[in-house]
Backbone bond lengths (Angstrom), bond angles and torsions (degrees), N, CA, C in turn:
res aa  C-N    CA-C-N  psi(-1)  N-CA   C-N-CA  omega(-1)  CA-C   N-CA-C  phi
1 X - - - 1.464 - - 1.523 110.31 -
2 X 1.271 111.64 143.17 1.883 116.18 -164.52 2.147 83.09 -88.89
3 X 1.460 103.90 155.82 0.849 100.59 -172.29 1.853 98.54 -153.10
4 X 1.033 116.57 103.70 1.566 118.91 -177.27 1.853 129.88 -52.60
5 X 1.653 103.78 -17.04 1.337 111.02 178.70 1.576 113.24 -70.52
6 X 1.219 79.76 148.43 1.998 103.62 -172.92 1.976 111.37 -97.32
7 X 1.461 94.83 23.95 1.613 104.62 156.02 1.387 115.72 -71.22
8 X 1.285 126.48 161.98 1.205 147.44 -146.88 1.237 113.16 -122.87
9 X 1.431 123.36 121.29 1.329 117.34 -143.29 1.832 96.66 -80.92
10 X 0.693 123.11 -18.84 1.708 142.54 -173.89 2.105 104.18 -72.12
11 X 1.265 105.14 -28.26 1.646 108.80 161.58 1.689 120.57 -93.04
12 X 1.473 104.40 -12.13 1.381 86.86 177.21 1.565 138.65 -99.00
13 X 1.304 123.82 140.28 1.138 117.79 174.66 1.269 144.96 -51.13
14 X 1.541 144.10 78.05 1.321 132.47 -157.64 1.681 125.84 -45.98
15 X 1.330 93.04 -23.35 1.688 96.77 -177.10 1.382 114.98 -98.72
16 X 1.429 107.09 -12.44 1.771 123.82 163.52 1.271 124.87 -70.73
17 X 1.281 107.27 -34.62 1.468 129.70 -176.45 1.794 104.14 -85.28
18 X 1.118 115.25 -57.35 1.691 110.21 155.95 1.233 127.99 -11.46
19 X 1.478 86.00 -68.86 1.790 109.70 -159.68 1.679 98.58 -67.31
20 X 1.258 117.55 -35.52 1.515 116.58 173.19 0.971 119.82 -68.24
21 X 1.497 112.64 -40.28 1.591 99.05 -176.81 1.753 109.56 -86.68
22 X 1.174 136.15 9.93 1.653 142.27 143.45 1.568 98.26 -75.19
23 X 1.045 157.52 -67.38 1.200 160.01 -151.17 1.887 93.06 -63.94
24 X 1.638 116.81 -63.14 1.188 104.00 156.59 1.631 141.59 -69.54
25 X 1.147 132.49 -0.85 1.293 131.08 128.08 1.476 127.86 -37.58
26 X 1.400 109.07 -73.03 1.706 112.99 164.39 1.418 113.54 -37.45
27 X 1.333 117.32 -69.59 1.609 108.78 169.72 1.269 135.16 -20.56
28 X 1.469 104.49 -45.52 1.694 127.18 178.10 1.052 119.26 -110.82
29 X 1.559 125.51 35.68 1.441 114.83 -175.19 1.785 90.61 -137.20
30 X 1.727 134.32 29.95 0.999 119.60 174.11 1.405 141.39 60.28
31 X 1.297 95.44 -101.25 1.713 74.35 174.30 1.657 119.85 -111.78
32 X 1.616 91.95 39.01 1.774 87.57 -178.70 1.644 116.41 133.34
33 X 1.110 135.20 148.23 1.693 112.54 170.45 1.486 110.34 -152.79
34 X 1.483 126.74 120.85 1.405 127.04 168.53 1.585 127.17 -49.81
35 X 1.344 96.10 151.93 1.637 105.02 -169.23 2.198 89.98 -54.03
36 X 0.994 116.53 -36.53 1.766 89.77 -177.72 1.550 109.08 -65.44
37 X 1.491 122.37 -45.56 1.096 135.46 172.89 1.835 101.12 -33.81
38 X 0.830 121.43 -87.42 1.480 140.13 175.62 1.659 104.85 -45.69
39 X 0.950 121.18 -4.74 1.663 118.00 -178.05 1.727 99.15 -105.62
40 X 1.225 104.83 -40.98 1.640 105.80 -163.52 1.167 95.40 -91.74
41 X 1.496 144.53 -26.57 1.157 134.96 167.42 1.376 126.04 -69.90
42 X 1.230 105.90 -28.12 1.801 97.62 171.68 1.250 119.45 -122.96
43 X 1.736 108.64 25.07 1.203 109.10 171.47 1.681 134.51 62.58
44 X 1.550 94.50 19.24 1.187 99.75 161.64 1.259 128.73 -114.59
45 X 1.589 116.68 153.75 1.544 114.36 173.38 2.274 115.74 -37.28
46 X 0.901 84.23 137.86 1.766 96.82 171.21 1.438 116.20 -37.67
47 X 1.200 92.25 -65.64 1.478 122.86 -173.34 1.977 87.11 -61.08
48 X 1.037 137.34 -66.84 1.326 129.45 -171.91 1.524 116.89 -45.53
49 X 1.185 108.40 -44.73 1.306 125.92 -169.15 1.427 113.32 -81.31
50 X 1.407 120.83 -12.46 1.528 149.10 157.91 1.418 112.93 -44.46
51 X 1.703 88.66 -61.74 1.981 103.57 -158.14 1.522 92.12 -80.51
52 X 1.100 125.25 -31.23 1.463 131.26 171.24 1.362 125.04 -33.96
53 X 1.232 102.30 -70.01 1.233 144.74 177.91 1.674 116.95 -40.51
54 X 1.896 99.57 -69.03 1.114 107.54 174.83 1.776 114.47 -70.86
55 X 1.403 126.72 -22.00 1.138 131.66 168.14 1.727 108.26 -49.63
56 X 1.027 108.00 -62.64 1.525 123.93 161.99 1.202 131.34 -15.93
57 X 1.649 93.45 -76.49 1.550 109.00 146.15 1.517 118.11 -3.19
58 X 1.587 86.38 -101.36 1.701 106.70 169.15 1.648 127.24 -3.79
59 X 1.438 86.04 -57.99 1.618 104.88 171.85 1.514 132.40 -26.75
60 X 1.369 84.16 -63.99 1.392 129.31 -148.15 1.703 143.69 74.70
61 X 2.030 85.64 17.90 1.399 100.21 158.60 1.491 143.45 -89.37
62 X 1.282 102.50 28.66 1.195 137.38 178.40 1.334 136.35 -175.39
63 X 1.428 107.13 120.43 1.272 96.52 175.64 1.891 122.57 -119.61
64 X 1.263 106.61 -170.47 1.971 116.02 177.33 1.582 102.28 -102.98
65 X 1.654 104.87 115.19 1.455 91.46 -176.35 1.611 105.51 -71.60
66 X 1.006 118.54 166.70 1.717 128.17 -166.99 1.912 98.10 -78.96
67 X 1.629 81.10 128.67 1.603 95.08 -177.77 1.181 117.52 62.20
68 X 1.392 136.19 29.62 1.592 137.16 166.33 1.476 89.55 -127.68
69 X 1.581 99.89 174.11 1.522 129.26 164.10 1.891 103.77 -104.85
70 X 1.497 103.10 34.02 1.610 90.37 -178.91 1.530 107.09 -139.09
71 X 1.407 106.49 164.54 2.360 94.28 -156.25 1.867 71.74 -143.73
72 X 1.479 74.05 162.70 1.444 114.91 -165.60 1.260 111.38 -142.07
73 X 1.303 133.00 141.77 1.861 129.18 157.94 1.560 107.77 -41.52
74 X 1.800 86.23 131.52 1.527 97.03 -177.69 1.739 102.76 -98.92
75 X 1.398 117.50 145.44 1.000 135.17 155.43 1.182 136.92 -9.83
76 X 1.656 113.57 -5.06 1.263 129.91 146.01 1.069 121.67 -68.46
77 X 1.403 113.53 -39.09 1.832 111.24 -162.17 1.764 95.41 -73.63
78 X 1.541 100.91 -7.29 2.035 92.05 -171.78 1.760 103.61 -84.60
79 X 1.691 105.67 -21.37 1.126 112.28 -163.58 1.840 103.45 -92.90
80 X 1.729 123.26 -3.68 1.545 98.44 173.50 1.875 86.71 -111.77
81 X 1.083 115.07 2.21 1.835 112.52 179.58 1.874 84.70 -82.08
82 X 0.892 143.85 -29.92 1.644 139.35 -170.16 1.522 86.84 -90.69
83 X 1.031 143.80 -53.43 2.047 143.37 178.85 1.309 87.02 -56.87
84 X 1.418 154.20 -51.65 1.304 139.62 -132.85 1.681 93.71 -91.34
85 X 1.683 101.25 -61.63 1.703 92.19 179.90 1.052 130.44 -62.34
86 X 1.269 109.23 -24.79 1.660 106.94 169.74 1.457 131.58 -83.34
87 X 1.728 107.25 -7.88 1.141 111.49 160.20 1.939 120.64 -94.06
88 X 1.245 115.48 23.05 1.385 138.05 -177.37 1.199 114.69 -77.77
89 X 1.514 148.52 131.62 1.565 118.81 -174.54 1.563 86.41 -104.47
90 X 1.389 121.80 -23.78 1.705 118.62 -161.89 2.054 94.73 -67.79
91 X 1.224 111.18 -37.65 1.387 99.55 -171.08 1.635 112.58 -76.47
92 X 1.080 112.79 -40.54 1.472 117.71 159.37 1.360 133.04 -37.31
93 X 1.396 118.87 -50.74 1.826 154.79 171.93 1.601 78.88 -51.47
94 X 1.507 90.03 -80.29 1.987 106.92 -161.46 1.757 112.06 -30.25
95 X 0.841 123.99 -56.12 1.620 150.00 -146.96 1.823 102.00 -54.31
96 X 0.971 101.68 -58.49 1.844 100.05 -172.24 1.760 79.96 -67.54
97 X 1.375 133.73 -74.42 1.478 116.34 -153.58 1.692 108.60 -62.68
98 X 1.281 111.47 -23.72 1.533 78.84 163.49 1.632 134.06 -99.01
99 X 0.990 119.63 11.63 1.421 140.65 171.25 1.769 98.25 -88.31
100 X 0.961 108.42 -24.79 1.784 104.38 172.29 1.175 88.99 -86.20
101 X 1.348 149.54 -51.47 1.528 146.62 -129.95 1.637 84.76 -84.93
102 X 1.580 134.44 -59.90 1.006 139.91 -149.70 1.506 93.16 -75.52
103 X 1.458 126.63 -48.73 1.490 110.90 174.18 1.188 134.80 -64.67
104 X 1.530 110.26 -19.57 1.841 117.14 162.56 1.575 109.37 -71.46
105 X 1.128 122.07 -2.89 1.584 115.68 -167.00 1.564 108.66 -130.70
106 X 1.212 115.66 -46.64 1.161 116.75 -169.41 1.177 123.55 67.93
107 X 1.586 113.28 55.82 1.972 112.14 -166.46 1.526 76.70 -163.62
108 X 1.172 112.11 164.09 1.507 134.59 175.32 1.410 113.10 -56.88
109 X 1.020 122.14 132.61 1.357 121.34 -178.32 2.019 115.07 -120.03
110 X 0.818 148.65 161.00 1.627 143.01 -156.76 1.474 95.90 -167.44
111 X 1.389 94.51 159.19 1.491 110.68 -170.66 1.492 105.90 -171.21
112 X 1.551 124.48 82.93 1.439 161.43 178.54 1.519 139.45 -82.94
113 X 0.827 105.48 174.13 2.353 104.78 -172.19 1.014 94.46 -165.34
114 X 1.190 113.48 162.49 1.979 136.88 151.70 1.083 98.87 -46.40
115 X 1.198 110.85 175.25 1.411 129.26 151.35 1.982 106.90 -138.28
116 X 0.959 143.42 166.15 1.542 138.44 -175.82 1.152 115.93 -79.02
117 X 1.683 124.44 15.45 1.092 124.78 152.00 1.380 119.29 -110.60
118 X 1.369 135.11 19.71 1.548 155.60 -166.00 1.453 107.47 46.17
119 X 1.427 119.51 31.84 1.117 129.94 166.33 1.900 118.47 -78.19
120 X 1.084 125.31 116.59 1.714 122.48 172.38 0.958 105.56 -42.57
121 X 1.186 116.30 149.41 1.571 134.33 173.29 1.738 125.97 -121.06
122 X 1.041 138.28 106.89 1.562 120.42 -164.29 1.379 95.88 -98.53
123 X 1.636 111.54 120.06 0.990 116.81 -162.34 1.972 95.59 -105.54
124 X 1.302 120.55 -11.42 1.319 121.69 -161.73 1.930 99.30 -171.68
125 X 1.329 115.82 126.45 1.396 116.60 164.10 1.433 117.76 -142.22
126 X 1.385 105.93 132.79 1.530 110.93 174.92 1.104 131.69 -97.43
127 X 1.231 134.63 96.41 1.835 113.11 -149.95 1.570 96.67 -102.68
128 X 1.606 100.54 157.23 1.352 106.63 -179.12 1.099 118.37 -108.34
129 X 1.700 111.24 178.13 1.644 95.04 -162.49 1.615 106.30 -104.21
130 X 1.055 121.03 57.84 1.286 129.84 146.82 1.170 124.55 -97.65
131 X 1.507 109.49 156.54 1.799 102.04 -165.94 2.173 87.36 -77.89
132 X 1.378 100.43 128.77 1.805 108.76 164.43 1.554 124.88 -95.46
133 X 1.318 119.44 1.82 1.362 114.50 -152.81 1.496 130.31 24.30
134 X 1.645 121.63 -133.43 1.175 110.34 174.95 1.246 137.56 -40.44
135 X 1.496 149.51 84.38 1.469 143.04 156.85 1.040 141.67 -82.45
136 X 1.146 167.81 45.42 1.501 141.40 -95.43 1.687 107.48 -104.28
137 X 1.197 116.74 -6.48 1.203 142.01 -165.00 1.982 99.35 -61.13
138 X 1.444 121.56 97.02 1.304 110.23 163.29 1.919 105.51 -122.01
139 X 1.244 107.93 170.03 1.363 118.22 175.01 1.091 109.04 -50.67
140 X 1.735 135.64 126.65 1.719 119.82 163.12 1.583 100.40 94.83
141 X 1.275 117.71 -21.09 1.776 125.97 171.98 1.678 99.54 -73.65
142 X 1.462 86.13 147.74 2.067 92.28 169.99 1.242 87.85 -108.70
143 X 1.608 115.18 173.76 1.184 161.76 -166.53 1.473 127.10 -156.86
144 X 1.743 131.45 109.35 1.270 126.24 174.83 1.498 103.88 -25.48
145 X 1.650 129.97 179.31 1.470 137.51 -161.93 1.380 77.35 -133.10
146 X 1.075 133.90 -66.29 1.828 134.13 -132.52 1.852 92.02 -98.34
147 X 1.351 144.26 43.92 1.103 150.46 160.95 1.402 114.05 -154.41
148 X 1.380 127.71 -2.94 1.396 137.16 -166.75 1.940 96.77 -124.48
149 X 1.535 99.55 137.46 1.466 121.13 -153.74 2.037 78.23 -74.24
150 X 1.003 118.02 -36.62 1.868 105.48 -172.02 1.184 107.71 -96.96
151 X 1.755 121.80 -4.51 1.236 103.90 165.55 1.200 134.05 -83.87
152 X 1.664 101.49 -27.96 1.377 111.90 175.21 1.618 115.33 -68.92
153 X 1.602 128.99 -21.11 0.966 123.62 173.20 1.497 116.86 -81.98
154 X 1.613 133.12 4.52 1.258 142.43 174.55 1.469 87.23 -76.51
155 X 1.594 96.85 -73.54 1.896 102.30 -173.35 1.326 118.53 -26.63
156 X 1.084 125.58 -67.84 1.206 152.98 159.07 1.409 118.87 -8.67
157 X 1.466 114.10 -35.91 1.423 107.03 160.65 1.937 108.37 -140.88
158 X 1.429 101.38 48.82 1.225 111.95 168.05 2.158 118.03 -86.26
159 X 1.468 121.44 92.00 1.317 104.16 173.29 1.852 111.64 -6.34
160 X 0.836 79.36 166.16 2.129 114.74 178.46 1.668 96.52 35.32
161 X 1.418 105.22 -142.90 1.687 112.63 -176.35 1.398 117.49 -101.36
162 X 1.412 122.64 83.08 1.506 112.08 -172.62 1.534 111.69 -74.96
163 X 1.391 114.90 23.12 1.703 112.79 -168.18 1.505 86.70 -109.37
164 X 2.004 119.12 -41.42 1.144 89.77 178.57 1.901 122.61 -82.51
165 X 1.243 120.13 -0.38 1.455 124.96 168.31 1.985 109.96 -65.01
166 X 1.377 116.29 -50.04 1.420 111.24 173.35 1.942 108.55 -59.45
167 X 1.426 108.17 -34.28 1.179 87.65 -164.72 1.874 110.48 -90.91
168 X 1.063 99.23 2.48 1.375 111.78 167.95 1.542 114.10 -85.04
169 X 1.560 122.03 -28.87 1.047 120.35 160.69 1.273 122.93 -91.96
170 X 1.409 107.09 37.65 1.456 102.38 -175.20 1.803 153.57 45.24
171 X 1.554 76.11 2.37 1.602 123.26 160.59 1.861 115.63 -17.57
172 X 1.288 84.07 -59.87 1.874 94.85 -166.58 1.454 117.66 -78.26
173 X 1.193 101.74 81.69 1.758 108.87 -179.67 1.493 87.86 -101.04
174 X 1.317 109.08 162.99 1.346 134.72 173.20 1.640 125.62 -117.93
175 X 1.311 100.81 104.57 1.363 105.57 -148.31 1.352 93.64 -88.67
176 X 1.386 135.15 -44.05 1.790 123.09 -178.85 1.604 104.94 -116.44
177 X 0.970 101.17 -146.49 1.646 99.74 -170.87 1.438 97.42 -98.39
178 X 1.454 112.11 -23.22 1.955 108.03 -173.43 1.353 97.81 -93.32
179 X 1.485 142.97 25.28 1.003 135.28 -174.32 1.428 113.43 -96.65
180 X 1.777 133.00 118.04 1.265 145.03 -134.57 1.587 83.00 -106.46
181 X 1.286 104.28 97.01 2.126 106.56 176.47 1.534 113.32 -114.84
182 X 1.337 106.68 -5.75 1.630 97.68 179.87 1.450 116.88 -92.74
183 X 1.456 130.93 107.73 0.953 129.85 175.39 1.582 130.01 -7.54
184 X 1.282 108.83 -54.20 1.885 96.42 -173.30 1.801 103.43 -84.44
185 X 0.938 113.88 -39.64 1.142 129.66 164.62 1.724 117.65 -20.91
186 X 1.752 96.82 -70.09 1.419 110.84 162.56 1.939 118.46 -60.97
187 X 1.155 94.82 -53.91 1.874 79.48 160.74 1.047 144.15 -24.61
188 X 1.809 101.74 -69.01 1.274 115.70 154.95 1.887 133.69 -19.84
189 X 1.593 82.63 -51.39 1.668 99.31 178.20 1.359 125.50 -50.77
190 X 1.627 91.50 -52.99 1.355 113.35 163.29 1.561 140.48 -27.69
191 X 1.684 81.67 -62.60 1.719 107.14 172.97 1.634 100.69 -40.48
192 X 1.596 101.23 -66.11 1.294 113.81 -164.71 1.486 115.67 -73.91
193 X 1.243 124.17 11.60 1.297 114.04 -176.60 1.987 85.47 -107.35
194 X 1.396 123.22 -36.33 1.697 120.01 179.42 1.693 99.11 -37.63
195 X 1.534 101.83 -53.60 1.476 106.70 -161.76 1.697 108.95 -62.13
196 X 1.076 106.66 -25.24 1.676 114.32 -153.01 1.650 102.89 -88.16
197 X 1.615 117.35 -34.46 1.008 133.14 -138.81 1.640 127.65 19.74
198 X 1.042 135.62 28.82 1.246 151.50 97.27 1.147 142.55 -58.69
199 X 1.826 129.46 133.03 1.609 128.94 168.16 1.017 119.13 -119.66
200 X 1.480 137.28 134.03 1.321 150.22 152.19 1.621 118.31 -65.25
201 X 1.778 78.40 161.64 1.806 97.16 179.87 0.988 87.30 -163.14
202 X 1.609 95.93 107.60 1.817 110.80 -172.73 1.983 86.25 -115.32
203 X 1.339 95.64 105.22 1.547 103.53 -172.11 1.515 121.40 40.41
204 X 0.953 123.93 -10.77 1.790 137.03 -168.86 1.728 101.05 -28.19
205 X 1.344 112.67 -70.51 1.627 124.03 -157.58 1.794 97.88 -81.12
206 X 1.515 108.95 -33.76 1.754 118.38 -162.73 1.424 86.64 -133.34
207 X 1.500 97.25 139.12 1.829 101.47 169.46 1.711 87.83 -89.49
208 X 1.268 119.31 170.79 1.403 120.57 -169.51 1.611 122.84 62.39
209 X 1.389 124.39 -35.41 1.804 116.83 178.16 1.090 108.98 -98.48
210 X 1.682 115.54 145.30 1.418 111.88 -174.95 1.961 86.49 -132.85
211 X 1.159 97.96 168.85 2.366 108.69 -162.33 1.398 89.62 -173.11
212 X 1.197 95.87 124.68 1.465 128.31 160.84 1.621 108.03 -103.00
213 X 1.188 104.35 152.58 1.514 94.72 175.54 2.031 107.83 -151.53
214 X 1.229 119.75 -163.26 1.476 126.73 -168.15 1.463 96.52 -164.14
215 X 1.502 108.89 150.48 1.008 130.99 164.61 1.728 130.96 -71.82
216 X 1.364 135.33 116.06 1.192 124.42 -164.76 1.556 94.91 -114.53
217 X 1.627 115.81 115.92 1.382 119.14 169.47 1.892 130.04 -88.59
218 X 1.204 113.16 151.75 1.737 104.06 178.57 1.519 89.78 -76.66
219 X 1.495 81.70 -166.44 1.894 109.79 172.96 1.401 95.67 -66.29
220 X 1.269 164.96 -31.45 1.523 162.87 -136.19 1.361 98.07 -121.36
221 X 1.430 125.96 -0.92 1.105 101.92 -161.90 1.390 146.13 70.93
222 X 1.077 132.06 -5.56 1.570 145.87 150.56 1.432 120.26 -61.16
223 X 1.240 121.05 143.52 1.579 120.73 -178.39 1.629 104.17 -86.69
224 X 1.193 112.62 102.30 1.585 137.73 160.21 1.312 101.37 -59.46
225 X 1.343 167.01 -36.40 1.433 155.21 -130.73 1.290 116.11 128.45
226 X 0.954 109.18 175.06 1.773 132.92 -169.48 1.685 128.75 -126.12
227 X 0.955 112.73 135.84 1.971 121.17 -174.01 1.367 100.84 -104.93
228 X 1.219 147.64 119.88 1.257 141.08 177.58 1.651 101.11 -141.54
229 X 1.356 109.38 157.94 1.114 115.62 171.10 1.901 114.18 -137.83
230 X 1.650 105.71 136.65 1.650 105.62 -173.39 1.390 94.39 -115.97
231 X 1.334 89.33 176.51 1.629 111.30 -176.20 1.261 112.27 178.11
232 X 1.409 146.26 158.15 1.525 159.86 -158.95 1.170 105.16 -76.50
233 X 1.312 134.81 117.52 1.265 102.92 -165.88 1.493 124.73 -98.60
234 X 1.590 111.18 47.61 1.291 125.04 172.80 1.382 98.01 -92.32
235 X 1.441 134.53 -19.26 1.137 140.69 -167.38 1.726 102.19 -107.84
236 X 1.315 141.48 -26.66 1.071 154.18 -165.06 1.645 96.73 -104.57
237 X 1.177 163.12 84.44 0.917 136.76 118.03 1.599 142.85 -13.39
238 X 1.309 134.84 173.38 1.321 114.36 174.69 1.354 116.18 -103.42
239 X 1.752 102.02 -2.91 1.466 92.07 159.94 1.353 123.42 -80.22
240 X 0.936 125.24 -29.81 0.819 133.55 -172.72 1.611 139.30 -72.39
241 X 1.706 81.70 -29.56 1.826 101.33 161.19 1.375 119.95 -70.77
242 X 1.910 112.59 -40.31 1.149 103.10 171.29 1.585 131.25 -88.74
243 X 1.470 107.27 6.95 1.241 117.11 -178.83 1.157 114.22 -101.64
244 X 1.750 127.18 -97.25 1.008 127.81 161.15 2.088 148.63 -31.85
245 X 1.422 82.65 -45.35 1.792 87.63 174.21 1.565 101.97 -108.44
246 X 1.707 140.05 13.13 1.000 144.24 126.61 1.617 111.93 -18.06
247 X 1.306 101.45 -70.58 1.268 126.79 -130.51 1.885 90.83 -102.33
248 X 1.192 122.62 -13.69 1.452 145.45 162.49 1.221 112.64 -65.43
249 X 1.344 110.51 -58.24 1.522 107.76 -156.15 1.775 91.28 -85.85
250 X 1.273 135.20 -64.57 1.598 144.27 162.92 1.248 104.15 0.31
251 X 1.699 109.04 -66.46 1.484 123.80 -174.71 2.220 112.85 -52.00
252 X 1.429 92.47 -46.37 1.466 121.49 171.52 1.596 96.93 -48.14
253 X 1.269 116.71 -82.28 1.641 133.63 -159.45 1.849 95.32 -61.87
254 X 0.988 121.95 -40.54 1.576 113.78 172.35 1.185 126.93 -49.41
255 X 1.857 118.87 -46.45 1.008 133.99 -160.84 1.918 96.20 -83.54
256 X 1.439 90.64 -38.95 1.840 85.34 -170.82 1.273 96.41 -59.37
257 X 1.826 139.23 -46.05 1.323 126.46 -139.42 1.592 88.02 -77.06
258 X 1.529 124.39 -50.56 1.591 128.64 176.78 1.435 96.58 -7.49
259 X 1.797 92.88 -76.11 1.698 91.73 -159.03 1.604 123.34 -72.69
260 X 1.393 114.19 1.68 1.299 106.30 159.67 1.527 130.70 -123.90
261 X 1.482 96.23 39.46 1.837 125.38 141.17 1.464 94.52 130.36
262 X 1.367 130.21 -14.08 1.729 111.76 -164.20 1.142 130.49 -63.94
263 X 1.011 135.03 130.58 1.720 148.25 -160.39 1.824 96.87 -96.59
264 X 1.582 105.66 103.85 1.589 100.42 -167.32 1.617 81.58 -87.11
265 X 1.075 162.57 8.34 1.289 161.93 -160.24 1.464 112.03 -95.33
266 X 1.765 110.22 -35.48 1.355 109.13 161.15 1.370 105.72 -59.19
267 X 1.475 122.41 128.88 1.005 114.63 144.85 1.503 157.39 -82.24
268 X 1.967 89.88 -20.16 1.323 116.56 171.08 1.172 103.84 -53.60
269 X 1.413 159.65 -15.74 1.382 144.87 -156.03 1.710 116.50 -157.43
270 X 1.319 102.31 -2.39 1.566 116.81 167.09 1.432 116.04 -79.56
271 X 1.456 104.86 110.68 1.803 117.65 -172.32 1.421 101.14 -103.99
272 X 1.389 122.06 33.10 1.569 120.17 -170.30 2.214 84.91 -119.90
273 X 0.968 114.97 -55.49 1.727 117.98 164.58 1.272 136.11 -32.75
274 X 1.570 128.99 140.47 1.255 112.56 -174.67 1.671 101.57 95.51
């Protein structure tokens, strides 16, 4: 598995690093996956992926679903993902403004990160009570970056070229027909999303959902995550994305970075101005 961190191959554990990348298999394999499943996919011996496995077990980060030969994440991995968000200060901070955001709008509202493979992360979702149909969007679910309205605004202010890291990982599939997959192309976007401080998702990731989103900064000034809000886009127009819930979610992503230290007064480094 390609992996973007700038750790040092001389600290890492080979049998640590294993066990993660089976732990991420399970993650991504639905409803479960057999020791061949899990052998031919990560290229390890059977027998390796065995002792693994049952170590795992142990854990309780994995378990044997009842009466198959096929395992799944055990009920641990739900119990340190519940320690992780609650030990989060950005989701905590976030929470009253986006629970206001979702009641001024009445459309789904999200609140997301990287992850070290430039994969989205849904770190928090509020759904509204309109019927949405297709979403795929749950808490703890990934999402491509370079077709999703908060991923592209992560990219967007990631140091060096994160367009050429997705497309080196083979990243850039094109999921509808409006989906922006050619490298310079997507740059471009980029450029224009610094200037805009807003990003769109004009159906790109979902045919039918359209998400605007904003940048949420720490105290340092760096973009920590994103506030976005979706909706059908029979109900979303495009004026309306870039007008009205533009200007919603911005308002949203300002107030969160406030409360988790940002000084909008700098101006040198405030992308919410202008």
């Amino acid at each position: 598995m390609t992996r973007t961190s700038a750790a040092h191959d001389g600290y890492r554990v080979r049998a640590v690093m294993r066990a993660v990348d089976i732990l991420e298999l399970l993650r991504t394999s639905g409803g479960g996956a057999s020791l061949n499943e899990l052998s031919g996919r990560s290229d390890l011996a059977k027998a390796s992926v065995f002792r693994m496995i049952r170590t795992l077990e142990e854990t309780g980060l994995v378990e044997r679903i009842p009466g198959s030969d096929t395992y799944r994440l055990g009920v641990r991995c739900l119990e340190l993902g519940q320690a992780f968000l609650e030990q989060l200060d950005l989701r905590r901070e976030a929470m009253p403004i986006l629970q206001r955001l979702r009641g001024e709008f009445d459309e789904t509202v999200h609140l997301s990160v990287l992850d070290n493979e430039l994969r989205l992360v849904f770190l928090e979702k509020l759904e509204t009570t309109h019927a949405v149909g297709m979403m795929s969007s749950k808490v703890g679910r990934t999402a491509p970056s370079h077709c999703t309205a908060s991923g592209k605004m992560l990219l967007t202010w990631l140091d060096g070229d994160p367009v050429s890291v997705l497309e080196d990982n083979g990243s850039l599939r094109r999921y509808t027909a409006n989906t922006v997959h050619e490298p310079d192309a997507l740059r471009r976007e980029l450029e224009r999303i610094r200037t805009e401080d807003h990003s769109l998702d004009l159906e790109e990731h979902e045919l039918g959902v359209r998400c605007v989103a904003a940048p949420i900064r720490g105290a340092l000034g760096d973009v920590v995550a994103a506030v976005s809000i979706s909706a059908p886009a029979q109900r979303l127009p495009e004026r309306l994305l870039r007008g009205e819930f533009a200007t919603g979610v911005k308002a949203a992503a300002r107030e969160i970075s406030s409360r988790l230290g940002y000084n909008h007064d700098d101006q040198r480094r405030d992308p919410f101005t202008g």
